[in-house]
C-alpha positions in Angstrom: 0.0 0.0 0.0 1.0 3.5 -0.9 2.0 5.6 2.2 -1.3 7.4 4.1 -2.1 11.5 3.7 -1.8 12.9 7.0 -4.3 15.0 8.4 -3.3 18.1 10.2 -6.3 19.3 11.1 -10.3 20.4 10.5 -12.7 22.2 11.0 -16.6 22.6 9.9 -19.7 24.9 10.2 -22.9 24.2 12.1 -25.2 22.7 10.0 -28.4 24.8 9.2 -31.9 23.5 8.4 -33.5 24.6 6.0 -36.6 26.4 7.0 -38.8 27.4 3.6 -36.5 29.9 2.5 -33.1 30.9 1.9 -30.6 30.3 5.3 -28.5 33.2 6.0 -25.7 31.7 4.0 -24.3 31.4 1.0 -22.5 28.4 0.4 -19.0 30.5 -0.4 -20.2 32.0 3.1 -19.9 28.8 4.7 -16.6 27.6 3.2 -14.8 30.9 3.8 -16.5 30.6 7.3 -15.1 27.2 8.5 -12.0 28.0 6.4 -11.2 31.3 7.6 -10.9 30.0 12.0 -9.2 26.8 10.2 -6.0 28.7 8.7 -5.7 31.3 11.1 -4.9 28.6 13.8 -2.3 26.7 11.4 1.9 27.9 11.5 1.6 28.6 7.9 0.2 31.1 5.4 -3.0 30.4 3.3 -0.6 31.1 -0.1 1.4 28.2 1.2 -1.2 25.7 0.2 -0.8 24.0 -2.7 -4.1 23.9 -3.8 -7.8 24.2 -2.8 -10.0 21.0 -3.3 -13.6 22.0 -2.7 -16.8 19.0 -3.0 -20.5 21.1 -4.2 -23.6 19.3 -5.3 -25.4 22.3 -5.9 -23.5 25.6 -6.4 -25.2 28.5 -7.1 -24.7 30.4 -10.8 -22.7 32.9 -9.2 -20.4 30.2 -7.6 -20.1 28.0 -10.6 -16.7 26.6 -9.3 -17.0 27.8 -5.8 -13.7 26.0 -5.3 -11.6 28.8 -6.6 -14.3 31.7 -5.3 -13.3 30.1 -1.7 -9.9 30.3 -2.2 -9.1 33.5 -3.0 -11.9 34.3 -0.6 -9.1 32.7 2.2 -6.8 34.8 0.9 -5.0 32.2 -0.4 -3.9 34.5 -3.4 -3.6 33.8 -6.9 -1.4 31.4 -7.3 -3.0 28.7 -5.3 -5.7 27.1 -7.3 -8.7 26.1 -6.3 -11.4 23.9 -8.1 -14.3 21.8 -7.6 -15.6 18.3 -7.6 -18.9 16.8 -7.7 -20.0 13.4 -6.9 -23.2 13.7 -5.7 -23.5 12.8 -1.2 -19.9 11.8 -1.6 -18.7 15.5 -2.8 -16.9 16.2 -0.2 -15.0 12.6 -0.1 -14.5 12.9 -3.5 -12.6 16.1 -2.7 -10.1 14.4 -0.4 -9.6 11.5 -2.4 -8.8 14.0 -5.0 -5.8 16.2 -2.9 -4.4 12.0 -1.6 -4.2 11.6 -5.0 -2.5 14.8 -5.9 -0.3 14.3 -2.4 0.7 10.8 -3.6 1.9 11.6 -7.1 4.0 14.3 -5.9 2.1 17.0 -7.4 1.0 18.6 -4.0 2.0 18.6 -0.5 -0.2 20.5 1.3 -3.9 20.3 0.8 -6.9 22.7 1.8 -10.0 19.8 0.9 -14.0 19.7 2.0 -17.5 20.3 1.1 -20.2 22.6 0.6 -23.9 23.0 0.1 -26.2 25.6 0.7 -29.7 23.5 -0.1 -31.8 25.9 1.1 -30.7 28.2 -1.8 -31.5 25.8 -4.2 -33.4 27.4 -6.7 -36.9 27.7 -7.9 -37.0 26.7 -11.7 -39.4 27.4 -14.8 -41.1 25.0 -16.4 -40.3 24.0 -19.9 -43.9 25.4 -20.7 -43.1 28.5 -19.0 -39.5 28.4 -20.7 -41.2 28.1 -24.1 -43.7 30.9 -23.7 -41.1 33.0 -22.8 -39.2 32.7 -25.7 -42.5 33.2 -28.1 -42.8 36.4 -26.5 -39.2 37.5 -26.5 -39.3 36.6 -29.9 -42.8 38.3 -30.6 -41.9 41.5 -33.0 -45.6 43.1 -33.9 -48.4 43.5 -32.0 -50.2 41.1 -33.2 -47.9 38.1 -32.3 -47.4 39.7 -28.8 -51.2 39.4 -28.9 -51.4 35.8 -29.8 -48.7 34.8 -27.2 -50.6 36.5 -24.7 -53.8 34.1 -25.6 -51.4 31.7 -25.5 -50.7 31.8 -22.0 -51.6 29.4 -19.2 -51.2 30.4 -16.0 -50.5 26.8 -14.6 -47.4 27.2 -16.0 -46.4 29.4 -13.8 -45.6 26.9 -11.3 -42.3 26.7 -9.9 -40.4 23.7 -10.3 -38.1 22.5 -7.4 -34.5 22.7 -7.9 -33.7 20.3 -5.3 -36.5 17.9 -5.9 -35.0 17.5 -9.2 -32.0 17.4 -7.8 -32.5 14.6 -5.0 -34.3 12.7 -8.5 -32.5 9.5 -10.0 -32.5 10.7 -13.9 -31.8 6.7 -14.8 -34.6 4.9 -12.0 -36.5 8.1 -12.1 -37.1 7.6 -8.2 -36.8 10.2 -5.5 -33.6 9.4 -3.4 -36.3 8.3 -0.4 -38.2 6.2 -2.9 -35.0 4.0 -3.2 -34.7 4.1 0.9 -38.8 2.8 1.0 -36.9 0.0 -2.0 -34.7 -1.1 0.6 -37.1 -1.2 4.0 -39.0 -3.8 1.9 -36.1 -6.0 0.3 -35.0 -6.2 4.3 -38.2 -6.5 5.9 -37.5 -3.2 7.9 -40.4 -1.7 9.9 -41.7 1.7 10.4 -41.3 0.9 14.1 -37.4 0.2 13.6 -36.7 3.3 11.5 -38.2 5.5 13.9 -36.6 4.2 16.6 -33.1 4.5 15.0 -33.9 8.0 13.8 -34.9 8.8 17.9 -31.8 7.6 18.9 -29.7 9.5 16.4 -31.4 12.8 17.5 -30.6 11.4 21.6 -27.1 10.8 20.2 -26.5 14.4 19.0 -27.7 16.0 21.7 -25.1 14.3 24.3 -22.2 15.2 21.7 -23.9 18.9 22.5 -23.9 18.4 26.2 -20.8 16.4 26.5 -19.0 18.7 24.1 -18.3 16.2 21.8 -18.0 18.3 18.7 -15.2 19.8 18.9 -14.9 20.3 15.3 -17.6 22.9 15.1 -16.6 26.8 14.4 -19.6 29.1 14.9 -21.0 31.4 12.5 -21.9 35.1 12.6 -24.5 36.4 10.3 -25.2 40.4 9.1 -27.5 40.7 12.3 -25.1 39.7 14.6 -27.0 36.3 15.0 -25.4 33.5 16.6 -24.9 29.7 15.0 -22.9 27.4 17.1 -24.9 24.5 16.8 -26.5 22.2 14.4 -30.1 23.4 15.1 -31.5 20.3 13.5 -31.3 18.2 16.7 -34.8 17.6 18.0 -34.5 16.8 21.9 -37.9 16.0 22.6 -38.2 13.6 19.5 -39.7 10.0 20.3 -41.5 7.1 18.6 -44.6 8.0 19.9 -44.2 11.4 17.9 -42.7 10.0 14.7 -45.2 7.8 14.4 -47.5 10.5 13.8 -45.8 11.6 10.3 -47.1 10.6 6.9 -45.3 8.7 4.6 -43.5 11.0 1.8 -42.5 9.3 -0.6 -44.7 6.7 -1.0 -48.0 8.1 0.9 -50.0 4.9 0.2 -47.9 2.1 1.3 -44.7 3.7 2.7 -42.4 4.0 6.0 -40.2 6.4 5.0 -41.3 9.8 6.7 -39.5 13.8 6.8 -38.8 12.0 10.7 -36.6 9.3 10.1 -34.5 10.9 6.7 -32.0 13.3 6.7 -32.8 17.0 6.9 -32.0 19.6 4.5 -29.2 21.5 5.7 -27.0 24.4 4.9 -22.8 23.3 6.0 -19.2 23.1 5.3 -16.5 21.0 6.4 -12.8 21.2 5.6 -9.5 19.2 6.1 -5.9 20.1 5.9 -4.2 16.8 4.3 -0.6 17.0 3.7 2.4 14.6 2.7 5.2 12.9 4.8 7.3 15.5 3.3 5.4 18.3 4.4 4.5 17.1 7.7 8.3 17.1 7.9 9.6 20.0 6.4 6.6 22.2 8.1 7.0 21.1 11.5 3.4 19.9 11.6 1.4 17.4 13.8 -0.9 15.4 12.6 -3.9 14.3 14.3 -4.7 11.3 11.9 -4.2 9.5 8.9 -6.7 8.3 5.9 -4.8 4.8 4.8 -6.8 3.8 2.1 -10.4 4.4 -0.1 -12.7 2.4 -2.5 -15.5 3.7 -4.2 -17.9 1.2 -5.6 -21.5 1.5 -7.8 -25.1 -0.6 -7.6 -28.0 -0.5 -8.9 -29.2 3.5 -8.6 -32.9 1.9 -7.4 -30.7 0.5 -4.1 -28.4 3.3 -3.6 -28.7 2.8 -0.2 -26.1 0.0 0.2 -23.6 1.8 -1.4 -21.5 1.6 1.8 -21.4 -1.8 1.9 -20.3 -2.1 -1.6 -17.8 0.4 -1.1 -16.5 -0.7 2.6 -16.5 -4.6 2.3 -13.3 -4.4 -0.5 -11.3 -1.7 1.7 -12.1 -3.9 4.5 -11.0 -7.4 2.6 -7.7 -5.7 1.3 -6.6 -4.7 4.7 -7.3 -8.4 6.1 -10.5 -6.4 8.6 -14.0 -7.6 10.0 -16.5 -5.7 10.4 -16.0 -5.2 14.4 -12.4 -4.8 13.8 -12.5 -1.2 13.7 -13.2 1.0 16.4 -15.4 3.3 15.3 -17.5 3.4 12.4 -19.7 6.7 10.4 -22.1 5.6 8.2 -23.6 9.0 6.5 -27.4 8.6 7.7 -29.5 9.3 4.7 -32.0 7.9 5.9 -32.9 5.5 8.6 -34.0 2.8 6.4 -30.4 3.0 4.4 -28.1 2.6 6.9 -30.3 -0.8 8.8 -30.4 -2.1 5.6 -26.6 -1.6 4.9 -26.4 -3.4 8.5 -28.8 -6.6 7.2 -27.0 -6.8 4.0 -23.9 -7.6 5.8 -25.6 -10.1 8.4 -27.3 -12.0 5.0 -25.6 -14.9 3.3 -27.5 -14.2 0.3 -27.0 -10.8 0.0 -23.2 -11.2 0.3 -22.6 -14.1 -1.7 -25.2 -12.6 -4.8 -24.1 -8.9 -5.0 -20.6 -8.9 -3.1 -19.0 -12.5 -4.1 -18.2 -13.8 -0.6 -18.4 -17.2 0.7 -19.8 -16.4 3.9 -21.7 -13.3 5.4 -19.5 -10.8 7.2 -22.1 -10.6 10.4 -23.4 -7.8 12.5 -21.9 -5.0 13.3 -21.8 -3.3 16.3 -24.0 -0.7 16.5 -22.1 1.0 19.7 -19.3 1.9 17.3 -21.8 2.7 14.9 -22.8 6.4 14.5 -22.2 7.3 18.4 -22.3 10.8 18.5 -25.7 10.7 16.3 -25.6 11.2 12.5 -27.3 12.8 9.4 -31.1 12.2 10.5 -30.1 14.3 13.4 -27.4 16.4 12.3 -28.6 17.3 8.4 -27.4 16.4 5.3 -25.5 19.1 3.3 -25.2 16.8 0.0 -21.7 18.2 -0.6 -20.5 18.6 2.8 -21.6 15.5 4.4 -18.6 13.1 2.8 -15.9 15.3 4.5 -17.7 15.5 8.1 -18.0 12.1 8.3 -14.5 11.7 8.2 -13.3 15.0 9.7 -15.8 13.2 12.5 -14.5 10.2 12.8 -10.6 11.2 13.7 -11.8 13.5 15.8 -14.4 10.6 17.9 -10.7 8.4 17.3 -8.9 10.5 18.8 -11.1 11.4 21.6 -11.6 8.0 23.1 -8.3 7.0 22.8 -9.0 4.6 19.4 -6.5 3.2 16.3 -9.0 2.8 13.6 -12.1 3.3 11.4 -14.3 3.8 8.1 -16.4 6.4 7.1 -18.9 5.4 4.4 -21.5 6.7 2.4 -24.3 6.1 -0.2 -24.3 8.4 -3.0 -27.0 9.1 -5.5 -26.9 7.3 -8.4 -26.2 4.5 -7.4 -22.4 4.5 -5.6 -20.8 4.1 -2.3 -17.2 5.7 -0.8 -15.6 4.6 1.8 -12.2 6.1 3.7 -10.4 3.7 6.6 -8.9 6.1 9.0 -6.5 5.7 11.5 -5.0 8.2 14.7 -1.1 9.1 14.6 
C-alpha cells in the first residue's frame, strides 16, 4: 500500500436546516467561514497551500466553481488554485480522495480539501412550458404576435419547479432518493417501528455530543444581524416514537415508511480538512492528528443506492485483512434510517453477500455501539456536498477522543455508488 495522507487538522460549520427559504448563508459563506478560523490557527500562510479541493452538489450560478471563489476568498492568493468536484452525497470525499491523489503523485504537498452546500438556496425553476412561452414572447416583434402569445398563456405554468427535488431525483430509475430508501425497508423486511426508533436515537445521540462537548470540530457562525450559530439546530431533543409515528409517509404516501422524521434533513454546511504529505509534515513542522490509509469507491443499482457503503467498505475492508467489528469506530452517512439498517442486514445475510458482493460467507453484524455514536445525518442534516468530508473529519476526531487506532467512514451516493475512507490516529 501507498503511504497514508496525513491529516493536520479540520474544521466545519454548524449545520443549518432549511426552513422554507433561503438560510443566512451562502455556500461560499460557509466555506470561507469554516475555512477562515481553520488557517488562522495553522503555522503557515494560506498562499502556502498547494491547492484548494472543494466537494458542491449544488452551487449556485454565481459560484459555478465555488472551489476557486473560496480560495481567494481565504486569501490564499492567486497562485493557489482552487477547483471543484462533484460526486453527488460523496462530494466532499471525493474532494479528499482528490488532494491524496495529488499528495501521492508528488504534485502537492499541502492540501486545503472539503465540502459545501447551501440546499436551502437551491433554486426555484421554470417550467419548460413557461421556458417556451417565454421565448414566443421574446421573440414576438408586432403587436399582433405579442397578442397571440398573450392568448397563448396558461397560468399553470407558472408553477415553480423545485431545484432540489429535481435534484435529490434519480435521472436513470427516475425515483426520488427516499423512494429508493422505501426500495430497501421492503427488500430487508424493515419496519416503520425500527426506523423511527433509529432515527430517535440518532437525534438522543446528537444532543449528548452537544452536552458532552463532543463536537469539537464545530466553528460558529456570525451572520449580518449579529445572529449567533454554534450549533447544528436540526437536533430535536424532545423527539420520540410515539411522535414520529404520527408523520405521513412522503415518498410513498399509500404504502410507505419512510417519513421527513426518520431521513435526513436539508441543511445548509461546510467541512474542511488540511491533508498533507510525509514530506510536508516534515519540512513544516506539523502534527498530525490522523491518517486516511486507504479508499474504495464502488457502484449498484441506482434503485438501491442505499447499500452503497457496503459495496464500497466490504473491499477496503477485505484488502486490509478487517471484519466488520475490527474497527473502532464506524460513520455511516445517515440518509436515511432505512439506508443505513439495511446496509447493517446486507452484511448479516448470506445471500445478499454471496449474490451482490462475491463472498463465501456473510461478514455478520456490526456493532452498533461503534456505529454512528455521537448521532448522525437524521439528526445532524445532510448538506449533499459537505456531508462526505464530516463524516470523516468526524471520525478522527471521535478516534482521537476516546483514545482509538482505527475506522471507516462510508456513504451512499445518489446514483447508485458508495465511498468509503479507513482512517487511523497518529
Amino acid at each position: 500500500m501507498s503511504p497514508g495522507i496525513y491529516i493536520i487538522d479540520g474544521a466545519r460549520t454548524p449545520f443549518l436546516k432549511a426552513r422554507n427559504g433561503p438560510g443566512p448563508f451562502a455556500a461560499s459563506d460557509l466555506a470561507t467561514a469554516a475555512g477562515t478560523a481553520l488557517l488562522v490557527r495553522q503555522t503557515f500562510a494560506p498562499d502556502e497551500l498547494d491547492e484548494v479541493i472543494l466537494g458542491c452538489a449544488s452551487p449556485s450560478p454565481d459560484e459555478v466553481n465555488i472551489g476557486r471563489v473560496v480560495a481567494l476568498r481565504l486569501g490564499c492568493g492567486h497562485k493557489v488554485p482552487g477547483w471543484t468536484v462533484m460526486r453527488n452525497c460523496a462530494s466532499g470525499m471525493q474532494a479528499l480522495d482528490s488532494a491524496m491523489m495529488n499528495i501521492r503523485t508528488g504534485r502537492s504537498g499541502l492540501v486545503l480539501a472539503g465540502g459545501v452546500d447551501a440546499l436551502s438556496r437551491a433554486p426555484l425553476l421554470f417550467s419548460d412550458a413557461m421556458v417556451r412561452w417565454l421565448s414566443g414572447w421574446y421573440a414576438a416583434k408586432t403587436v399582433g404576435r405579442k397578442a397571440a402569445a398573450l392568448h397563448s398563456f396558461r397560468p399553470a405554468d407558472l408553477a415553480p419547479v423545485l431545484g432540489i427535488m429535481k435534484g435529490l431525483t434519480d435521472p436513470v430509475v427516475g425515483q426520488l432518493m427516499g423512494q429508493t430508501a422505501e426500495n430497501l425497508a421492503h427488500r430487508f423486511g424493515i419496519s416503520r417501528a425500527a426506523m423511527d426508533e433509529y432515527a430517535v436515537r440518532s437525534h438522543r445521540r446528537v444532543a449528548a455530543a452537544q452536552d458532552g462537548g463532543h463536537l469539537g470540530e464545530i466553528v460558529p457562525l456570525i451572520d449580518r444581524d449579529g445572529m449567533l450559530y454554534k450549533d447544528d439546530d436540526g437536533v430535536r431533543r424532545d423527539s420520540s416514537v410515539d411522535k414520529l409515528a404520527k408523520l405521513k409517509p412522503f415518498f410513498d404516501r399509500k404504502y410507505g415508511r419512510v417519513t421527513a422524521g426518520n431521513s435526513s434533513q436539508i441543511t445548509d454546511g461546510a467541512a474542511w480538512l488540511i491533508l498533507a504529505s510525509e514530506e510536508a509534515v516534515q519540512r513544516r513542522g506539523l502534527t498530525p492528528v490522523g491518517r486516511i490509509v486507504d479508499c474504495e469507491w464502488a457502484a449498484l443499482d441506482p434503485a438501491q443506492m442505499g447499500l452503497g457503503p457496503v459495496h464500497a467498505a466490504t473491499p477496503l475492508l477485505a484488502r486490509h485483512g478487517l471484519g466488520l467489528n475490527d474497527l473502532d469506530a464506524w460513520e455511516i452517512n445517515e440518509a436515511f434510517a432505512a439506508q443505513v439498517i439495511a446496509c447493517l442486514c446486507a452484511w448479516d445475510d448470506a445471500d445478499y453477500c454471496r449474490d451482490e458482493l462475491g463472498l463465501d460467507a456473510p461478514l455478520g453484524r456490526l456493532d452498533e455501539e461503534r456505529l454512528n455514536v455521537d448521532g448522525g445525518a437524521i439528526a445532524i442534516g445532510h448538506p449533499v456536498g459537505a456531508s462526505g468530508a464530516r463524516i470523516v473529519l468526524h471520525l478522527v476526531q471521535r478516534l482521537r477522543r476516546d483514545n482509538l487506532a482505527r475506522g471507516i467512514a462510508s456513504i451512499c451516493i445518489g446514483g447508485g455508488q458508495g465511498g468509503a475512507m479507513l482512517v487511523e490516529t497518529v
